[in-house]
N, C-alpha and C positions, 0 to 999 in steps of 0.2 A: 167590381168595376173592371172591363177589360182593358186591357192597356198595352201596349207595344214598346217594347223597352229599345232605343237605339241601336244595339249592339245584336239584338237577339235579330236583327231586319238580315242581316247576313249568313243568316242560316235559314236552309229549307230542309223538309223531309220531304227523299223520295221512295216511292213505294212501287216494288211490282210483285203482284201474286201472293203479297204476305211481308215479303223481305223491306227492312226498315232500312234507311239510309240516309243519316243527316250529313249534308254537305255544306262547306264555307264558299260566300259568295262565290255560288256556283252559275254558269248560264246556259247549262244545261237543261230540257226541257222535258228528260225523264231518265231515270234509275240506269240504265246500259249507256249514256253517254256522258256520264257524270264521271271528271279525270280527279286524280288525288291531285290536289294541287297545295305545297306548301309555302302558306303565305309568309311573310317575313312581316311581324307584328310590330311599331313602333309604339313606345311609351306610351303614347295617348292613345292607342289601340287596346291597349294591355291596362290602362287606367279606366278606359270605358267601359271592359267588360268588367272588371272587378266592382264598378259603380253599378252596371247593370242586372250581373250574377249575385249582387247582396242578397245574405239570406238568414235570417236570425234562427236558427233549431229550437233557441228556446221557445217561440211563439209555435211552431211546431215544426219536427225535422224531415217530416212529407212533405214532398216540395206540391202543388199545386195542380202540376203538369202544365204553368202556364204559357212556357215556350210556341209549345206545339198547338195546343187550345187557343192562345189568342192571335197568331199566326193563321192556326186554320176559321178561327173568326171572322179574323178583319177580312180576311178574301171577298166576302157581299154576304155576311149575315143579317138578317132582317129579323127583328122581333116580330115574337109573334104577338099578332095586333088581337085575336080575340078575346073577347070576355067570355065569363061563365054567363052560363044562360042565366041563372039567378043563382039566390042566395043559399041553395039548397046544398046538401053537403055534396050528393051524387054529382053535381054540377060543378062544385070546386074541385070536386075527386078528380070529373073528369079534364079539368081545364087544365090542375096542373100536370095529366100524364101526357096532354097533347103538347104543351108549352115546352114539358122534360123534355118530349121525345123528338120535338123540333127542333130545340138544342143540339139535342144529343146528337141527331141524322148529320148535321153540319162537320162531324168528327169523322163522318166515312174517308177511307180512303178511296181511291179512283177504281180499286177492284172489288170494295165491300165492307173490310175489315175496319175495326177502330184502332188505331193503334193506340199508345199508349205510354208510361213509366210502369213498368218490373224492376224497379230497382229496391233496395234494401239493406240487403249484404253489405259489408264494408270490407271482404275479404275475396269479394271476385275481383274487383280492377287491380287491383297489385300483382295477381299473376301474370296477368294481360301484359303490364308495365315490365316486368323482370321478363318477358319472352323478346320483348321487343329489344330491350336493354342488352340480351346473350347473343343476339342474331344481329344486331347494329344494325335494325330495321324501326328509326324513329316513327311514333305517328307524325299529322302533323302539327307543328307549331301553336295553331290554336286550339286542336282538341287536347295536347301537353297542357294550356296555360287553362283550360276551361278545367283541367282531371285536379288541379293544384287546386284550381279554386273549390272546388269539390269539395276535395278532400277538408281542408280549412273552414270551409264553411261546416263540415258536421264535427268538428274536434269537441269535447268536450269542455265543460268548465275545467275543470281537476286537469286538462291536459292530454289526456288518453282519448283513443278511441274506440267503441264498441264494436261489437260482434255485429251489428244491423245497427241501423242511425237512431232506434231508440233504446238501444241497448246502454247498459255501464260498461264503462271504459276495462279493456280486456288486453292481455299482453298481444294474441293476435292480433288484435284490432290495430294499437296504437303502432307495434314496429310495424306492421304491412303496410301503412301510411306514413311512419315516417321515415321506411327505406324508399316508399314508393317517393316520397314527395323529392329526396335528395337524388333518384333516379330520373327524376323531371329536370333537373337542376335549379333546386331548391337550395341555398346555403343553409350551411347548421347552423349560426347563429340569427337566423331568422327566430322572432321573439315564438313563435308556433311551434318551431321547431326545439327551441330550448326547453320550454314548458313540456314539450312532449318529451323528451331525452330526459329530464328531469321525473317524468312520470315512468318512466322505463326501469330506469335503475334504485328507486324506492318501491318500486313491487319486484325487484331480486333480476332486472335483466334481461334479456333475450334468449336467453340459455334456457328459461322457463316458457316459451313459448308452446303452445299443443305442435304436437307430430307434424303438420299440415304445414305450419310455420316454419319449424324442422327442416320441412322437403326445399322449400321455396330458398331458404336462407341459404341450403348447403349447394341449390344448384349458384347461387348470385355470391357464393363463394366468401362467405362472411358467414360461416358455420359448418362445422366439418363434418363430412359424412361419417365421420366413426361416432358420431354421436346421434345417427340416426337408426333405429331398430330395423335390421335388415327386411325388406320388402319381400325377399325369398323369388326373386323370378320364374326359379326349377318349378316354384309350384303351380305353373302351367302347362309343364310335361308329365303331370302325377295324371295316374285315371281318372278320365271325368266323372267317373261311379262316383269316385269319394264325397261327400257329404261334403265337405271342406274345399271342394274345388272350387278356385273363384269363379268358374260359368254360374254357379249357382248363388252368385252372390246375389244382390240387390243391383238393378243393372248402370245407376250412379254412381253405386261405388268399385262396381268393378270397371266402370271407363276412366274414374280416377286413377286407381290401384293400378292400372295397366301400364299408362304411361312412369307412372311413379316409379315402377318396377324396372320399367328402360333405362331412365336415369340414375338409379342408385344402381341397375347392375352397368352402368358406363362411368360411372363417379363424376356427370356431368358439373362442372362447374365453371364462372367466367374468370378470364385472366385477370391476374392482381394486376392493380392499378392507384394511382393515388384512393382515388375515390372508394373503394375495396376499403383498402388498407385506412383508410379515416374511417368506415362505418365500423369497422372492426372494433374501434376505437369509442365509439359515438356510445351504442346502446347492449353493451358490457360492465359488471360492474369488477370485472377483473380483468388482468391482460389476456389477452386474445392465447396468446403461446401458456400461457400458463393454464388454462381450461381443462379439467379433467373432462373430453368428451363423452368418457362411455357413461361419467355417472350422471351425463345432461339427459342419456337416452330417453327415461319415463320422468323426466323434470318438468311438471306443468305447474305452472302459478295457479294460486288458489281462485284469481278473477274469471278464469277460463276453467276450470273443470266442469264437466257437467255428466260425463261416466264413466266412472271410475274403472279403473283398470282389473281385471280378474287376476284371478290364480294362474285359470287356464291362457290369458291373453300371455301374464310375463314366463310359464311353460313354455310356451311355445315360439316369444321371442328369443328365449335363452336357446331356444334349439338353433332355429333360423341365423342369429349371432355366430355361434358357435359350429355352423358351416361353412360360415363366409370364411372360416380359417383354411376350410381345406378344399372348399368347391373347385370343383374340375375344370379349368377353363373350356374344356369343348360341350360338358354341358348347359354352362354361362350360357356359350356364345349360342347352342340352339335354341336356348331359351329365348333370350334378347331378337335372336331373326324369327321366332313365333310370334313374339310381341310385338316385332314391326311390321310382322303382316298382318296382324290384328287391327293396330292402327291405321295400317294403309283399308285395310276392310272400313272401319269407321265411320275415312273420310270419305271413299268410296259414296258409303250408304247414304251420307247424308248429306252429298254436296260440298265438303268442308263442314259445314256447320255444329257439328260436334253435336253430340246428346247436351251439353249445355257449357257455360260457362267457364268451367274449372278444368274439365279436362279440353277444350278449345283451348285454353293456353298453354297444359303440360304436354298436347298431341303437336301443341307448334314447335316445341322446345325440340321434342322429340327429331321430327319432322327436320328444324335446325339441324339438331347433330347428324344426322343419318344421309341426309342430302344435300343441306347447305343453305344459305341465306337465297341465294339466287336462283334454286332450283324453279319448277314449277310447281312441286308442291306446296313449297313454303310458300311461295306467292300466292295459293289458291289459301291458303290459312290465313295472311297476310289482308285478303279481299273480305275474309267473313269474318275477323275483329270487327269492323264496322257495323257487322250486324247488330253486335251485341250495348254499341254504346246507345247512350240516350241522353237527349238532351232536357233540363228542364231548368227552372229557375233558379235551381244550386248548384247548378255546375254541370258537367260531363261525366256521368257515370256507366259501368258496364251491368246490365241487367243480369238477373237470375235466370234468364232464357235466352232467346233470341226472339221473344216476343210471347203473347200468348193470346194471338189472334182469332186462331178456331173459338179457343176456349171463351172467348167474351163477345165473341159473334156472336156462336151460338146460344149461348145465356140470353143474349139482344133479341132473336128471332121468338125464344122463347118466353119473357118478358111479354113483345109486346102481342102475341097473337093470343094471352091469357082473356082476351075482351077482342071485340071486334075491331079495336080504336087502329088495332095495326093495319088492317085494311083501308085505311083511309089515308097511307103512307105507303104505296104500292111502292113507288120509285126504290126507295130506301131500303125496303123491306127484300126484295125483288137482289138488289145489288148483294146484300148480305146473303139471301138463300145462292147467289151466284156464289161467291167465295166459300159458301161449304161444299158447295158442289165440283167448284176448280180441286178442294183441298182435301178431301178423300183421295184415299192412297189405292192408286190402281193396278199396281204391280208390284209382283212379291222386289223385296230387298236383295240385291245381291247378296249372292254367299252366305243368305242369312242361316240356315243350317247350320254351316261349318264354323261360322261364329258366334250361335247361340241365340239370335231372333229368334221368337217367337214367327207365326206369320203373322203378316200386316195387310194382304188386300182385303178392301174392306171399309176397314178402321180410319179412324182419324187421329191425327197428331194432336198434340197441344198449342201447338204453334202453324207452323207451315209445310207446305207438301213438301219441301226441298227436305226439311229437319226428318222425318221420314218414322219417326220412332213413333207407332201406336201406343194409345190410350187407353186404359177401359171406359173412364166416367167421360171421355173427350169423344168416345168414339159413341158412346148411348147418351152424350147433348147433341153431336150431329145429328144421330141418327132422327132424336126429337127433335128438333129442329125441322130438320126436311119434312116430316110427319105435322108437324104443325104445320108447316107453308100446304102442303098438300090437303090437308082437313080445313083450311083458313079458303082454299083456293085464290090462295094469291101468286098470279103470273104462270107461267109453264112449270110442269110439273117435270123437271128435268132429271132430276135422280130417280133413275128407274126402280121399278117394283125388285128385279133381280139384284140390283148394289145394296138396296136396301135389307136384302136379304143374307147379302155377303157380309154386309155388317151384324146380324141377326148372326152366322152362322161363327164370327169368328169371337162374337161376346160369350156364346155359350161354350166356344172350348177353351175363353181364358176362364172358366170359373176354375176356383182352386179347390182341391178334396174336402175342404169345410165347409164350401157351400159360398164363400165368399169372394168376392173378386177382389185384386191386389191391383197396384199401379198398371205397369207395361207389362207385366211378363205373371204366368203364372208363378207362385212359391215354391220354391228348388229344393228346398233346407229343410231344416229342424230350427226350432226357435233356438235351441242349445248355440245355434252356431253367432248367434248374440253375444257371446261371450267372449269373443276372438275380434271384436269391435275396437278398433286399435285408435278411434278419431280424437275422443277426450272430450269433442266438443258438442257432438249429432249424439242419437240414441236411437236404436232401429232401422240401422243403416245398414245392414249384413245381408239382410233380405227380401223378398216383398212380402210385404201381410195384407190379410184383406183387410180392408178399410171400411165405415160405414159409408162413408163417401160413395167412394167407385160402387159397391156395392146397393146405396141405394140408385145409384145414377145410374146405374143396370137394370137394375129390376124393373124404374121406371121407363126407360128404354125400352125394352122386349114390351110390358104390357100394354104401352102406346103403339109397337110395332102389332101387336096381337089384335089390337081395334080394329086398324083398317087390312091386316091379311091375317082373320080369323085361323085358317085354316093351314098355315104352315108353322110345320113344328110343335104345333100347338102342344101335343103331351110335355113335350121337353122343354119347352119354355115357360109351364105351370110347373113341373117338376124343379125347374132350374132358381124360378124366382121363390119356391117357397123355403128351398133350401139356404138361400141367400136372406132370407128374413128370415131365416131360424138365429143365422150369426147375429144380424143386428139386433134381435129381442136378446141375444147373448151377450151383446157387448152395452145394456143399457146399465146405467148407473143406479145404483139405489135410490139418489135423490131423482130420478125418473129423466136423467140427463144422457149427452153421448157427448165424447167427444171427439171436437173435430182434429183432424191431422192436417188439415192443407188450410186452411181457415182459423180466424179468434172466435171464438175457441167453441162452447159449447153451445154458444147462440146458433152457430156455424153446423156442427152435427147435430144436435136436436133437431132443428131444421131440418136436413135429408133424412135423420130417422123416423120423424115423421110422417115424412114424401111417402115415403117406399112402403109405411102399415099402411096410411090413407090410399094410396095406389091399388094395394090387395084387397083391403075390405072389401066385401060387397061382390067380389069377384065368384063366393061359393068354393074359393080352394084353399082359404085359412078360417079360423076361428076369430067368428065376426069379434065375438062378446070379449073375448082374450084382446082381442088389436085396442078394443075402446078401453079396456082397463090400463092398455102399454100406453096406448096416447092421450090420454086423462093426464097420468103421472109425467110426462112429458110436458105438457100443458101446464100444469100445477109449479113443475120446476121454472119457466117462462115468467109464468106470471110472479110467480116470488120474485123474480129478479126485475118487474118493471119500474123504473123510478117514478114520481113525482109527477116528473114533467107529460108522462105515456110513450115516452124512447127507454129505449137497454144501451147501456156501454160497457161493454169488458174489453181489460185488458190483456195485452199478447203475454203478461206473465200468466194468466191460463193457460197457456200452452206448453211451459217450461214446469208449473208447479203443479199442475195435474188438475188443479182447483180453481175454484171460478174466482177469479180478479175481479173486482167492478173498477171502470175507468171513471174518472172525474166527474166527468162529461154523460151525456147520451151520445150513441153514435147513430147515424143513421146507417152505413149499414149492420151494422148489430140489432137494430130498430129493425129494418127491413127482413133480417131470416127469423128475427120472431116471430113476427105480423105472416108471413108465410106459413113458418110450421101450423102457429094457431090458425090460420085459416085453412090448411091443409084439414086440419084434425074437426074443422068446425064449430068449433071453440064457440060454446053459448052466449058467454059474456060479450054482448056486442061494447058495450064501453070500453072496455080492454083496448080492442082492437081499436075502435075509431081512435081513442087517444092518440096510441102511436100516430096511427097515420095524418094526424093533424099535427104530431110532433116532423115528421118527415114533410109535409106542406110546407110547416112554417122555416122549416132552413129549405126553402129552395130558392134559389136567389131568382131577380128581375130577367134578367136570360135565360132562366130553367134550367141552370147548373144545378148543380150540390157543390158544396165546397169539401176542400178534401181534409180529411180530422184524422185517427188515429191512424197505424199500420191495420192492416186486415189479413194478412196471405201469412201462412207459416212452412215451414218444412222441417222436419225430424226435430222437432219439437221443443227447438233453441234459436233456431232464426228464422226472421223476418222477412216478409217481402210487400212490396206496396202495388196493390192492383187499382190504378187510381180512374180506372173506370166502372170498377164497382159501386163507387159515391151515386153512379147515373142508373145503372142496372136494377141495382136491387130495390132500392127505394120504386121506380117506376115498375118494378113485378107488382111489387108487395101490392101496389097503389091501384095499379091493373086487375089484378085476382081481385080485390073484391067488386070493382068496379064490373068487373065480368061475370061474377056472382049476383051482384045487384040488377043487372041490365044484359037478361038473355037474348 
């Protein structure tokens, strides 16, 4: 049932080009005339959101996304009033993807995109909070009491808080939340806040916190930098040859690492103050002065380990340490102004908007010390915090992105032009091919050279044209995408045959020497360089690898692009994709499974490993008989796993323990990349399939929702992230393909 909660009436989202913007009773009437304005909340302000923001986790800790969904509702949503033509199945099939996708259309924003929650993490908004806290630049007042509520609303039973909101309670977790909530001005004998101090120092304290925690505490100065393992700055004056150079790292972590390295070669930290000096006190189980810090360096609680430290990692901390005794202040200090011109490049490229979350708060800190609170840089960082929050029914959170708009557009275009049914949504469909065609990147990145970009014209972000960072599998769903709106002939065909091409030209020079494509950037390294992963808490963080993902999301790319302009490239783009499906036949599992890296889990790769044989077959440039023996055993793994009811549900511990979880539940989207792979592959067994998909009918609510059930989204293979318009996507593919299959 939709429903408008009283307190949520005071917030809007505004949107231009991409960029997400919730404001408080704003009367502005679009995104550039929207002023910060901090209201001054009374009690019965501050009582109604807490009555409005109530949110039980234990019913589930995905909030709904009902903020923004029943807001963009109520505006003049009409149901939709048809019946199925009759009783027939084809006829329910088709009733509920038109009913979905009349729902769904109502989510557009004003230039195309869906926005949405990417929220998950429980370890991005507290840097956000501790930048804000060091530069005495408050949000305002009601996104403070909405980030509290948040935070409270995902605590757990035990007291702690996890690494992602369906995680077990983790020493990250719990101090990031509950330095962040006393940085709100939260009192520590608040009953949340005791229970959590009390869960701190029975799992051994703060002192045990992973590295990450480490960095954040010793800048907010309630953890001393001798007890952090030296960042090494110099090691961005070493040859870029070297194998070990961070250009070559993974390009997350080396936007992390970079700022990291500015503040521990500055020993940034904030002045002692009461409040310092009490948290010192709070989540310690010894005095603060009495700490041995160097033996805190590699001290991580056992709730948070997830990759254990090497040989070669504590080598090479012992070196790095063991310079800081004698390092040269003038090559410090050329270190640290390489590093601030790196990060002035960053913000440069991307607007402010940082490659993502984590280091948007360590490049403000930076940013803080180097120019000042009042500067115009800090203000321009100051402007794109906002990008990053979101609002939903549990509170104020800071997303894993600053959106990830392309990315579920293009899914959307893709979806529904699998059947003709998308043509009959021209308006909608038309606005969406617009916003991919605004959000390809049409000129190279500043400085990208001298900083280590790859090129970007061409390609597509994950997010938005400002964010600026190409994609591989982002930039071969645009590129299908446009390819479908053009094959569909729905509205002007605006993305020219030449961009289309650019895209074409710049997929085939990210492949990597194995035939594979990786995230953003081609693979710099050696796997070896794995080893020197200093996080405790990620795994595969050092470098890019190719992925079955990107990798099938390529393949399928180039050979949609090779349908409608046969004749360009052609040798190279058969040479390119068979190579690229030599990995993924490489990386299939025994039990006939893949797994996925950016998704739960196997339901998740299986599905694009699929995609990409089914894609080839038949093409005369792999071995037909070979692809049907790879997608049988893919198949066979699917079907083992379909419950009872004809849905799949696994859980996101598949993605941490390498094995397949089964969830409680059926999910539907785990349901829906089934129902895909097996129609991908053609899967005999038509029972199979119908099941699902009449298990996906019957949770579709009287609005043509999906309601929202497990986490779906992963990243390095320990947390979580919530893509809460997946619920509408997938299902309505799955439901689409066959429907498009049944009704040429």
């Amino acid at each position: 049932m939709l429903e408008v909660k009283k307190s949520w009436k005071d917030w809007k989202l505004f949107t231009k080009n991409g960029r997400q913007f919730w404001a408080y009773k704003s009367k502005a009437e679009k995104l550039e005339d929207v002023v910060h304005e901090n209201h001054e909340l009374s009690e019965a302000d501050i009582c109604q959101m807490k009555e409005d923001f109530a949110f039980n986790k234990a019913v589930n800790p995905n909030s709904g996304d009902k903020v923004f969904r029943h807001l963009q509702i109520a505006k003049g949503f009409e149901a939709y009033k048809n019946e199925a033509k009759s009783d027939a199945f084809e006829d329910k099939v088709e009733h509920t993807i038109k009913k979905g996708f009349h729902f769904f259309k109502h989510l557009l924003s004003d230039e195309g995109h869906l926005p949405g929650d990417y929220g998950g993490p429980m370890f991005l908004m507290p840097g956000l909070i501790i930048a804000s806290y060091l530069a005495k630049k408050p949000l305002p007042n009601q996104h403070q009491e909405l980030m509290k509520i948040y935070i409270n609303n995902h605590q757990n039973d035990d007291g702690g808080w996890g690494f992602h909101i369906e995680g077990h309670s983790t020493m990250f977790g719990t101090v990031m939340q509950y330095v962040s909530m006393r940085l709100l001005g939260a009192d520590k004998h608040e009953p949340s806040l005791a229970k959590a101090r009390n869960w701190i120092k029975a799992n051994g304290g703060a002192s045990s916190i992973p590295s990450w925690g480490k960095y954040y505490l010793s800048v907010l100065n309630v953890y001393d930098w001798k007890g952090f393992n030296s960042v090494f700055p110099e090691l961005w004056l070493l040859p870029k040859w070297l194998p070990f150079h961070p250009s070559r790292y993974w390009c997350h972590s080396r936007m992390v690492y970079l700022p990291m390295a500015f503040c521990f070669g500055h020993k940034i930290k904030a002045e002692e103050n009461d409040l310092i000096l009490s948290l010192r006190e709070e989540i310690y189980t010894e005095k603060y002065e009495e700490i041995n810090w160097k033996k805190q360096r590699d001290n991580c609680a056992e709730t948070d380990m997830y990759t254990d430290q090497t040989k070669w990692l504590k080598l090479m901390n012992w070196f790095t340490n063991t310079y800081e005794k004698v390092a040269p202040k003038f090559l410090r200090k050329r270190a640290l102004n390489y590093i601030m011109d790196y990060i002035n490049a960053e913000d440069i490229q991307t607007k402010y908007v940082n490659i993502g979350p984590v280091n948007q708060a360590m490049n403000s800190i930076c940013v803080w010390k180097e120019y000042g609170a009042d500067s115009e840089q800090f203000e321009k960082h100051y402007e794109r915090w906002f990008d990053y929050l979101w609002l939903a029914e549990d509170g104020m959170k800071m997303g894993g992105y600053n959106g990830d708009q392309l990315w579920e557009t293009a899914f959307t275009i893709r979806a529904m032009n699998e059947s003709k049914i998308g043509k009959e949504f021209p308006e909608a469909m038309t606005k969406m091919y617009d916003f991919v065609d605004y959000t390809q990147i049409k000129e190279e990145n500043y400085k990208h050279e001298e900083f280590f970009r790859q090129p970007a014209k061409g390609g597509w972000p994950f997010s938005t044209l400002e964010h600026a960072w190409v994609v591989t599998d982002c930039t071969a769903e645009g590129l299908g995408a446009c390819l479908s709106m053009h094959h569909q002939k729905i509205g002007e065909q605006k993305v020219s045959g030449d961009r289309l091409k650019e895209a074409v030209d710049l997929l085939l020079g990210m492949q990597n020497k194995d035939g594979g494509w990786a995230t953003y950037e081609t693979t710099r390294s050696y796997n070896w360089l794995e080893k020197l992963n200093p996080s405790e808490v990620f795994a595969d963080i050092m470098q890019d690898y190719s992925w079955v993902e990107c990798t099938s999301a390529t393949i399928q790319g180039l050979l949609e692009f090779k349908e409608q302009y046969p004749d360009y490239r052609k040798a190279e783009i058969e040479e390119a994709v068979v190579e690229g499906l030599e990995v993924i036949l490489e990386k299939q599992r025994a039990d006939g499974s893949w797994y996925g890296g950016w998704g739960v889990c196997f339901t998740y790769g299986t599905m694009f490993g699929i995609e990409a044989c089914a894609r080839i077959k038949g093409l005369g440039i792999y071995d037909a008989a070979k692809l049907d023996k790879v997608m049988a055993k893919a198949c066979d793994f699917l079907v083992k796993h379909q419950k009872a009811d004809g849905g799949w549900g696994e859980s996101f511990e598949s993605c941490s323990t390498k094995e397949y979880v089964e969830a409680y539940t059926s999910q539907v989207i785990n349901t829906a990349w089934s129902l895909l792979g097996l129609m991908a592959a053609n899967y005999k067994d038509a029972s199979v399939i119908e099941n699902g998909m009449k298990l996906l009918m019957s949770r579709q609510t009287n609005e043509g929702d999906w309601l929202q059930e497990n986490i779906s989204g992963v990243f390095n293979f320990n947390c979580m992230e919530t893509y809460s318009n997946y619920r509408n996507i997938f299902p309505l593919w799955a439901l689409n393909r066959w429907y498009g299959k049944q009704i040429k």
